[in-house]
N, C-alpha and C positions, 0 to 999 in steps of 0.2 A: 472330432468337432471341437472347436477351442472355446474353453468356459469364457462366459462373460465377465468379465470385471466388476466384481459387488462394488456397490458406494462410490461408484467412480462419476464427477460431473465436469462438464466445464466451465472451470471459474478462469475468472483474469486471466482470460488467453493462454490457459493450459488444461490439458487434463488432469484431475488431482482426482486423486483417491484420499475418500475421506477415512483416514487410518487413525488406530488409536494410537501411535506412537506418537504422531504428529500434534497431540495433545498435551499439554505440563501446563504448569503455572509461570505466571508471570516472572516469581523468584530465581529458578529454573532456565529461562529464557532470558534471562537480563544476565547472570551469572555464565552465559558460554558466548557476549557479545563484545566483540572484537572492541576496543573503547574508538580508535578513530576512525573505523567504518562507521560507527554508531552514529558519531560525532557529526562527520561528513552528512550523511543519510539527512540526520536532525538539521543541520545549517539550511539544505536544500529544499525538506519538504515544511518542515514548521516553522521556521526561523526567518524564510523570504529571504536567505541569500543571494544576490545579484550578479556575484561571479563565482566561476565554478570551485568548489569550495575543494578540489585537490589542490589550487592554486594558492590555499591556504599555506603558509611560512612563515618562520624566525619565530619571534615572539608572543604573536598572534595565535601561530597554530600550540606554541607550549602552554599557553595560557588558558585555553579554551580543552584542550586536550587533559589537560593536570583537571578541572575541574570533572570533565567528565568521567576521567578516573575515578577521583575522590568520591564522587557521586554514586558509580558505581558499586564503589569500596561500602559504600556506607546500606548500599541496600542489600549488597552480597552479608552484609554482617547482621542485619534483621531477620528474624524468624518469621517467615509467612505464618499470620491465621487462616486456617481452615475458609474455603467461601462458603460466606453465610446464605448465599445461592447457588447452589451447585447447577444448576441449568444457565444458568448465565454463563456464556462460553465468549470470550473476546478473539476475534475474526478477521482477517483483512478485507477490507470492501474496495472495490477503485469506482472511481469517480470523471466524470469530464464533465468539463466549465469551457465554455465559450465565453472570452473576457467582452463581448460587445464589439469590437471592432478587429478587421484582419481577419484573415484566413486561416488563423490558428484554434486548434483546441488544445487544453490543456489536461491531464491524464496524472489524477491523484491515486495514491496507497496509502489508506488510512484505517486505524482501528476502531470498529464498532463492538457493540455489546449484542447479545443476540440472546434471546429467551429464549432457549432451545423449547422448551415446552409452549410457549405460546405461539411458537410459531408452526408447530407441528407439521404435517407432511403438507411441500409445495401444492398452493391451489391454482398456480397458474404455470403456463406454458412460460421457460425459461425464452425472452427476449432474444432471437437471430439477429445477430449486429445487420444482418442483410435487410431486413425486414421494411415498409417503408413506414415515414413517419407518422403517416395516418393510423396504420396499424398498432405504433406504438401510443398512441395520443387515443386512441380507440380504449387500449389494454388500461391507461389510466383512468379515465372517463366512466370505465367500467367495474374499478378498484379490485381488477383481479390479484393485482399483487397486495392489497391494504392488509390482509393479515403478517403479512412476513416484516412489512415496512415498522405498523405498530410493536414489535418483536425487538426490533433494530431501534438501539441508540447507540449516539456519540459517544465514544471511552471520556469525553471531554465530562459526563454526568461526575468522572471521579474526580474529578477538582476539588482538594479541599480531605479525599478522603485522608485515612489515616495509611500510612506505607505498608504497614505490615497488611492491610486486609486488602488494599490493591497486589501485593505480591503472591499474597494467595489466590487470584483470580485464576480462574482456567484461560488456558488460551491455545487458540491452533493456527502452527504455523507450518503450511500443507509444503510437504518437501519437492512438490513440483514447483512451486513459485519459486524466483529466482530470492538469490539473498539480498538483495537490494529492496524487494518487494517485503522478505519479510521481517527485514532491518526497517523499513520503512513501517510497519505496524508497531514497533518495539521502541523507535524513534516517538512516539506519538503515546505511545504511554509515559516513557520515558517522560516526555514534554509535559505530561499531566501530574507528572509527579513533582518536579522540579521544575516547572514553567519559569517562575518568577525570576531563580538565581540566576538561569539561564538569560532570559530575559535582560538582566543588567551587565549580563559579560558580553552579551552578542554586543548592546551599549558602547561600552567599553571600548570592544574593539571598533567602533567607527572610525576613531581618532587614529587608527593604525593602518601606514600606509602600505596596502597588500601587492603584493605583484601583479601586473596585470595582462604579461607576456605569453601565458599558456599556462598550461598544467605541466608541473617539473615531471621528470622521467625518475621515478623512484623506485623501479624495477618490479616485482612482482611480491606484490602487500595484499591482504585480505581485504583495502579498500578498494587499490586497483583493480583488483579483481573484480570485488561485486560491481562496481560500475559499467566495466567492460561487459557484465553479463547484462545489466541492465540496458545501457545502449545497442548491445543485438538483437534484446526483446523487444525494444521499442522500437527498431528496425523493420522486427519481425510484425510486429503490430500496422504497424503501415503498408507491409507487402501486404497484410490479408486488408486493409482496408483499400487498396488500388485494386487488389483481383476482383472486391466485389464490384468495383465499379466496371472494370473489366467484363466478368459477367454480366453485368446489366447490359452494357453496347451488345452485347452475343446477343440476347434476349430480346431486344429487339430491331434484329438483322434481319429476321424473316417479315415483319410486320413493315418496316421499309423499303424491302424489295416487292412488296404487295401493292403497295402506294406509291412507287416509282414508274409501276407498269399499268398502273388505272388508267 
């Protein structure tokens, strides 16, 4: 008989086992990040880059690149403090925003704070993407999620903190998620920490005029990569959101062949 998989859930569209390796501090996890995967990730999910930011070149990309380095350089040289919360655990959340018009959704990875203690064992049935919306609009109404919610804030609370005691933060970055996904959580601290510098080099570069013919072929780079992993996810994300539609037509096939023959 095959054992069960302790601690294993599914989050963001994968199975993750929640392991203790996949835990370290912020310090830790900033010091084994690729600089212009990082970069990329940041332009794209914090930054409201407009084109696709591999497209980035010449002067542009050395400039923005060299900062992130140095930026890097300077946190890799800080001693983390101790977290003065040890249950405070920082987490990848995703997200969808419907912008108001179009037939598009849009699909964030962003880092929350999570009171591991106050949010104590789930009290509500984890959300089936299948489910329909009254069901979902029910589960709020009824605040079966409101404990885990009040648990969960924006990493955005550390604006302002000091480097070293954001570096000491816990944090989990579940090795089933792709590294885009948790580049994109690391992107988002990253961005809390250094918002503002970042903020006036993105500036900067407006005046610089980027290519706009495609993304260059630069062979196989740790950003190339995480991207490519990322757009199969998001691929894959879409296959499971047509099947369920798919299933729902099967579901009710029987119920219109009832009503065809009345």
């Amino acid at each position: 008989m095959k054992e069960p998989v302790v601690n294993q859930v599914n989050y963001c569209f994968a199975e993750v086992q929640v392991r203790k390796e996949d835990v370290t501090c912020v310090h830790a996890a900033l010091a084994g990040a690729d600089p212009e995967t990082l970069l990329f990730v940041l332009l794209e999910t914090r930054l409201g880059w407009k084109l696709d930011p591999r497209a980035l070149t010449g002067a542009a990309k050395r400039h923005l690149l060299k900062k992130t380095s140095a930026m890097l350089g300077l946190m890799y040289d800080l001693e983390p403090q101790p977290a003065p919360e040890p249950d405070h655990v920082i987490i990848p959340v995703q997200s969808f925003e419907y912008p108001g018009t179009g037939p598009v959704l849009t699909r964030r990875i962003s880092a929350a704070i999570l009171d591991v203690a106050a949010a104590g064992a789930a009290d509500a049935q984890a959300v089936d993407y299948a489910r329909s919306i009254a069901a979902c609009q029910a589960d709020e109404a009824a605040g079966t999620c409101a404990r885990v919610q009040e648990a969960l804030s924006s990493v955005d609370a550390l604006i302002g903190s000091a480097w070293t005691d954001v570096l000491g933060h816990a944090i989990w970055l579940p090795a089933a998620l792709t590294e885009y996904e948790r580049m994109a959580v690391l992107a988002h601290v990253f961005w809390v920490m250094g918002f503002s510098g970042f903020a006036e080099a993105v500036h900067e570069m407006r005046t610089v005029n980027l290519r706009r013919e495609g993304v260059p072929d630069e062979g196989v780079t740790p950003a190339a990569l995480c991207f490519q992993e990322q757009e199969r996810k998001m691929g894959g994300i879409s296959a499971v959101l047509n099947h369920n539609s798919t299933a729902e037509a099967g579901r009710v096939a029987a119920g219109l062949k009832q009503a065809l023959v009345a």
